[in-house]
PLY file of the C-alpha trace (Angstrom):
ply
format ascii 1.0
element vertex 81
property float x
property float y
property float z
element edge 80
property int vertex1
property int vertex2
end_header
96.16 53.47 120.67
95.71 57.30 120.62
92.62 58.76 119.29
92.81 62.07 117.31
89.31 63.96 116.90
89.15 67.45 114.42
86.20 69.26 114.95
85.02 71.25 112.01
83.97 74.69 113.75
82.63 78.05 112.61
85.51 80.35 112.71
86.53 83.80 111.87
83.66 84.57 109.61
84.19 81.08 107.84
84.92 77.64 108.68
87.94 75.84 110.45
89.39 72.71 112.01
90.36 72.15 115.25
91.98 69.72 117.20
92.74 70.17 121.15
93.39 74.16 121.04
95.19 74.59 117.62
92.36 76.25 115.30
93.61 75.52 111.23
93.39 78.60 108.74
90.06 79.69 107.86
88.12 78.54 104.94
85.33 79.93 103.01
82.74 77.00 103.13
82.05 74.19 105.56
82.94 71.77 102.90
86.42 73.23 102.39
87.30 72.81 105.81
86.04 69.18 106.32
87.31 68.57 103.01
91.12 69.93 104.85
90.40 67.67 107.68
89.92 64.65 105.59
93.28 65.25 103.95
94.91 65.89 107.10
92.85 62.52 108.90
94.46 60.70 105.67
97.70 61.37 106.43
97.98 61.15 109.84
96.97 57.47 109.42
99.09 56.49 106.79
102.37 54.50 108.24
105.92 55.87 107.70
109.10 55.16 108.78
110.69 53.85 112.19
113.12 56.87 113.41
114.83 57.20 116.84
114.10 60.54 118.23
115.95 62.34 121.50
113.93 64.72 122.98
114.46 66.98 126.84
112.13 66.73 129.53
111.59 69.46 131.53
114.27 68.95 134.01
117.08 68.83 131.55
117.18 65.52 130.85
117.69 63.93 127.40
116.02 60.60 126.06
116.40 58.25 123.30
113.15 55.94 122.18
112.50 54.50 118.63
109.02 56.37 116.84
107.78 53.45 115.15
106.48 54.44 111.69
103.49 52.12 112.10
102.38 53.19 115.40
99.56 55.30 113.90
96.63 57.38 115.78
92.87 56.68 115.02
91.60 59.74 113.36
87.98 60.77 113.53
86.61 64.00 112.26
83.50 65.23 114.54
81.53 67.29 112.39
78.14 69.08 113.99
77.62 71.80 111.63
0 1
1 2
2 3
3 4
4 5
5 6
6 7
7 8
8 9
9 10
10 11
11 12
12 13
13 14
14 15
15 16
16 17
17 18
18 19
19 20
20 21
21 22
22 23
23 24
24 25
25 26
26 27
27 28
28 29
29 30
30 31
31 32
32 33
33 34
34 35
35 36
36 37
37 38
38 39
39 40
40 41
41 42
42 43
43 44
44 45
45 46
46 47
47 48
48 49
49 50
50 51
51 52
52 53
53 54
54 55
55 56
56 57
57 58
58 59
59 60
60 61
61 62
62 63
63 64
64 65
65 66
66 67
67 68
68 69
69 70
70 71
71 72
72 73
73 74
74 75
75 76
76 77
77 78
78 79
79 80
């Protein structure tokens, strides 16, 4: 299973969320930007629907696999402020 972790982080003269290198918008208080993360944790959890997706590697090639909707991340929010 894949593990997701935002980090809330002091950012731009406020307070952020960050997961890998992606950096959200900035938010006035620490608790505004966990409180972000927690909706965004929430709903990267919750199930959805089974699609098939196509996607192109980088050598031109196309491929077809099913996304299933219930094939959800763990989500953890890492929070050292």
């Amino acid at each position: 299973m894949t593990k997701i972790i935002y980090e809330i982080i002091q950012h731009d003269g406020g307070w952020a969320f960050k997961l890998g290198d992606t950096i959200s918008e900035t938010f006035a208080s620490h608790d505004g930007a966990y409180a972000a993360a927690k909706r965004v944790a929430i709903e990267q959890a919750r199930p959805g629907e089974t699609h098939g997706i196509s996607w192109e590697d980088e050598r031109g090639r196309w491929h077809d696999e099913i996304s299933p909707g219930d094939d959800r991340p763990e989500v953890e929010i890492q929070d050292k402020g």
